[in-house]
C-alpha positions in Angstrom: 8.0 3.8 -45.3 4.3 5.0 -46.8 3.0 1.3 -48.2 2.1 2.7 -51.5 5.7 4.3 -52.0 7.4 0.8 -51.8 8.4 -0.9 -55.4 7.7 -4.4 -54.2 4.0 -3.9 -52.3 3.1 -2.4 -56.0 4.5 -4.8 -58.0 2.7 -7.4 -56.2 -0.9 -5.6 -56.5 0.0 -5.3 -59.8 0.8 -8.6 -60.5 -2.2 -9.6 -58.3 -4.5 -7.6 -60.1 -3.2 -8.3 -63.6 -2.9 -11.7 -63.6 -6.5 -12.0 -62.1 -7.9 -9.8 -64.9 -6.1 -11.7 -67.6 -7.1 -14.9 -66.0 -10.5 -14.2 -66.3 -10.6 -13.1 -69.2 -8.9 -16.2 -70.6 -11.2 -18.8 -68.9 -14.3 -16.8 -69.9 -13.0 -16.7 -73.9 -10.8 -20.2 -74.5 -11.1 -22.0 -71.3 -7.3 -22.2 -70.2 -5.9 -20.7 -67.2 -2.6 -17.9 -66.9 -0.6 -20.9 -66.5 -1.6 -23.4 -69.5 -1.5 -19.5 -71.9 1.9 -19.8 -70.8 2.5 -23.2 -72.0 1.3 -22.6 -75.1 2.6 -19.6 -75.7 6.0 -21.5 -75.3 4.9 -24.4 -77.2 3.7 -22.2 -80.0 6.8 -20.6 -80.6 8.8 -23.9 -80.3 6.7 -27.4 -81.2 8.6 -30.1 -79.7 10.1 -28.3 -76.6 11.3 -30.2 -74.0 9.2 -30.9 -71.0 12.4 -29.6 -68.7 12.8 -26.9 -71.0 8.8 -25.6 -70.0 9.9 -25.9 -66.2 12.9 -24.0 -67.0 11.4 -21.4 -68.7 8.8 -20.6 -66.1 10.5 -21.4 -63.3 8.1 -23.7 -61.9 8.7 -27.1 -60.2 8.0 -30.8 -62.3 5.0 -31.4 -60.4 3.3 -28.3 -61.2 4.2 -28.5 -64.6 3.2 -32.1 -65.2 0.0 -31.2 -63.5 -0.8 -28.3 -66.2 0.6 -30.3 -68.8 -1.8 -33.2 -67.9 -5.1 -31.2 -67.7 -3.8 -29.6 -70.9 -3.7 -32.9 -72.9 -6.8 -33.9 -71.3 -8.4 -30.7 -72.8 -7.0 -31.5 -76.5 -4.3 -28.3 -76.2 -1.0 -30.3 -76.2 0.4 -33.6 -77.4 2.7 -35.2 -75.3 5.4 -37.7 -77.2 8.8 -39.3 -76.4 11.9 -37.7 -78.3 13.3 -40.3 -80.3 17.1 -39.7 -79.9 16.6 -39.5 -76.3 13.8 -41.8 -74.5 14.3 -40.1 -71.3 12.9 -36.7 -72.9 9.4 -35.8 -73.0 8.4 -33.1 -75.8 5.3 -30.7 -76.4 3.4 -30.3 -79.5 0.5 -27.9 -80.0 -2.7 -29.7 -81.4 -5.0 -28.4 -84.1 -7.2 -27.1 -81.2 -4.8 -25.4 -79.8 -3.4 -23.9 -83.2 -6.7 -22.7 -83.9 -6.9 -20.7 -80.8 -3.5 -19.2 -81.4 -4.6 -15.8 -82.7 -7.3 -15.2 -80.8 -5.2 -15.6 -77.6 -2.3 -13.7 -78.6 -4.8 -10.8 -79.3 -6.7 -11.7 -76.1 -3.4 -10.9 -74.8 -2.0 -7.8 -76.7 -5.4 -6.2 -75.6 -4.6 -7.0 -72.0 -1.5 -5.2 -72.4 -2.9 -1.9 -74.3 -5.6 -1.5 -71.3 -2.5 -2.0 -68.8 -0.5 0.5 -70.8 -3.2 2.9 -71.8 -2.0 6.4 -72.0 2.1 5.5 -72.3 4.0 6.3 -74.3 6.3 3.8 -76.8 9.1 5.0 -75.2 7.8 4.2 -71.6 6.1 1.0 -72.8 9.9 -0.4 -73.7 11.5 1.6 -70.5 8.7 0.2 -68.3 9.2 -3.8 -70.4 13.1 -3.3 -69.3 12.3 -1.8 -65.8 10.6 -4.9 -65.3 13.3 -7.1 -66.8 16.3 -5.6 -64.9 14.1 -5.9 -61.2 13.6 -9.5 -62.1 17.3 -10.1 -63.2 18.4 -8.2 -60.1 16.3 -10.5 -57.7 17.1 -13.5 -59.7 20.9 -13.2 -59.1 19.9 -12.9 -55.4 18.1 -16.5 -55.2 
């Protein structure tokens, strides 16, 4: 099979290549890595998420999470507070740092995805969004 005709080999450059663009774009504007955007982009949506809701979410073990979570709070970006009905529970809240950065990032981040899908369509920007979704689903029942 040619290299460049297989689904997964591009899908990986293009992850590779993507996420190391958008990374450096993000450090070089706000200072926060692919993986803290993440966070916050959850935490913005939802203040007060659980902490096992985060590791859900992305799929990431409760070290790695604690660990971004840690230099996050360190940096001002997150609050980190015990839920009152359930002590065992950790939940996220975004700081006024944070918040204030909100826009910025989100439009750091729409930009990101216009330059990756210059020249489609919006038809083939939602077929591509669902391509994407479905390959993931598929290899997800498959863990």
């Amino acid at each position: 099979m040619n290299l460049f005709r297989s689904h997964g080999f591009l899908l990986n450059r293009l992850a590779h290549i993507g996420s190391n663009q958008l990374e450096r774009e993000l450090l070089f504007q706000f200072d926060i890595t692919l993986s803290q955007w993440a966070v916050l982009s959850i935490v913005w949506e939802e203040e007060g998420i659980a902490l096992s809701r985060i590791q859900e979410v992305l799929d990431v073990k409760v070290s790695t999470a604690s660990g971004v979570i840690k230099r996050m709070e360190k940096k001002g970006l997150l609050l980190r507070k015990q839920n009152e009905h359930d002590k065992r529970e950790i939940q996220l809240f975004p700081t006024d740092q944070s918040r204030k950065l909100e826009q910025d990032v989100i439009q750091t981040v729409k930009d990101f995805n216009n330059k990756l899908l210059g020249g489609f369509t919006p038809e083939e920007k939602v077929m591509f969004t669902s391509f994407i979704q479905r390959g993931f689903n598929n290899l997800k029942q498959h863990e």
